[in-house]
N, C-alpha and C positions, 0 to 999 in steps of 0.2 A: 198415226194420222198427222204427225205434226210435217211430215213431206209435203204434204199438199198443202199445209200453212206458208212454208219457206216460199213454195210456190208463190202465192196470193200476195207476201209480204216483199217481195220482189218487184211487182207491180210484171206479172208476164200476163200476155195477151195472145188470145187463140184468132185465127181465122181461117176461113177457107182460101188455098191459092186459086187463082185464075191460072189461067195464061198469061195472058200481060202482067201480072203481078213481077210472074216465074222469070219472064223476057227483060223486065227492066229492073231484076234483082239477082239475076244469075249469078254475079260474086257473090252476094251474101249465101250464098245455097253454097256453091264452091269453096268460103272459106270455113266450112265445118264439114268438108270433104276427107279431111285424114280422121276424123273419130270414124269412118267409115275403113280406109283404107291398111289403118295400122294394123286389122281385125286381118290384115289379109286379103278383102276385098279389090276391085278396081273399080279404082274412081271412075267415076261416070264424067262422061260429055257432055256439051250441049247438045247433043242430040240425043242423047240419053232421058236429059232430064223433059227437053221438048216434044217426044215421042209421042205421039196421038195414040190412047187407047181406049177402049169402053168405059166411059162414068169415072176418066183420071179426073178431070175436072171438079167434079161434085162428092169424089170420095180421097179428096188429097188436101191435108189441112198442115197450116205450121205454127210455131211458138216463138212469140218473139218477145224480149224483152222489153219493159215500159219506155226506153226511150223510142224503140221503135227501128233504132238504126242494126242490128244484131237479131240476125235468124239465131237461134240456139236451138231447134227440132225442127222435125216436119215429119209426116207421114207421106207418099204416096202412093195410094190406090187405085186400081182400077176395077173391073167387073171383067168375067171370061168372057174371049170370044166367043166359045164353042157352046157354054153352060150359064146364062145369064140368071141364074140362082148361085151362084160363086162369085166371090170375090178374090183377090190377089193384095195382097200388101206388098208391094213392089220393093219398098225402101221404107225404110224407118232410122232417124238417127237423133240423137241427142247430145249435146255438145259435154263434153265429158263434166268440163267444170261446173253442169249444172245437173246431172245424175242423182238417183236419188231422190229428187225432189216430186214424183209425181207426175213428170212431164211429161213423160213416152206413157203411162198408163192415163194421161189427159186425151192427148193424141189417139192412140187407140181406141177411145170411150169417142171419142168424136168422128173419128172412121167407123166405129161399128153402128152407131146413131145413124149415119148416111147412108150406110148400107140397111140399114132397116128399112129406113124413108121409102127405101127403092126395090122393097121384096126380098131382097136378096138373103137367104138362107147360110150359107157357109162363107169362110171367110178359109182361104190357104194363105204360107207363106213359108217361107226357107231362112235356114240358119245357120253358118258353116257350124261343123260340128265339135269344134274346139272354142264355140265362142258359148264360156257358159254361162254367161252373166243375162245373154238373150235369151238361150233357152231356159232358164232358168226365171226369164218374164216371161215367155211364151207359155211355158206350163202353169204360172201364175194365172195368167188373164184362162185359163180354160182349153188351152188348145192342145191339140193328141198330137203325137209325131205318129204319122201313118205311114212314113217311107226313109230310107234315107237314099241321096240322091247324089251321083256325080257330075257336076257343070259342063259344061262345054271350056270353061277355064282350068278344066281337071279338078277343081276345090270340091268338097264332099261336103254335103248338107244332111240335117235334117229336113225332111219334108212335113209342116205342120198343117192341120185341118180343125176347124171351128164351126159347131153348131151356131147360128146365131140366133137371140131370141130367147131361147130354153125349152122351146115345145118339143 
């Protein structure tokens, strides 16, 4: 438990993004874009990160350190189009030098809390399948790998699925 102290004695601070938050902060979201990229992934655009989707708004939170000037996490969620008892974890990332501390398993307890709020039963997401440090939280926090999957960028995932709740 002493992670989530580091955390606290840190002085990091959780909140939900907006829109505007995202718009007049977009470097800070972009300069913790290689702890995404190095994994393999591709960085995302501004059109990426601005992309309208069901409940991105109210189930998409970030961690920022006390001074306030430094994104170091963020989660972004959405709800399915097709299945609004599902959710999607679109992106999750944690700035490396701050790993360990609790953060991403903050983050994710604050996504799954919104998605509660809002009915919402399962939670999906994807993880290339050479990144084991993810899947290795993914199976932590509760979630099944129920597929594994090939992108459209060719990269091969696990495909994860979560009860939420516990009934």
């Amino acid at each position: 438990m002493g992670s989530s102290n580091a955390a606290i004695d840190r002085n990091i601070v959780y909140e939900q993004i907006t829109r505007g938050y995202l718009e007049a902060n977009l470097e800070r979201f972009f300069a913790i874009e290689s702890n995404w990229t190095e994994l393999g992934e591709e960085a995302w655009t501004e059109d990426n990160f601005l992309l309208e989707l069901p409940l991105k708004w109210d189930l998409s939170f970030l961690c920022k350190d006390g001074d306030g000037e430094s994104i170091i996490g963020y989660v972004i969620g959405s709800c399915s189009k097709d299945d609004p008892s599902i959710s999607q974890v679109n992106k999750i990332i944690v700035d490396n030098s701050y790993r360990g501390m609790g953060i991403g398993t903050k983050l994710m307890d604050l996504y799954t809390q919104a998605c509660l709020k809002r009915g919402i039963k399962y939670s999906q997401l994807k993880a290339l399948t050479n990144n084991n440090k993810a899947n290795t939280f993914y199976d932590r926090l509760g979630y099944y790998q129920i597929d594994t999957v090939k992108g459209t960028d060719d990269l091969v995932r696990h495909f994860y699925e979560k009860k939420l709740g516990g009934d």
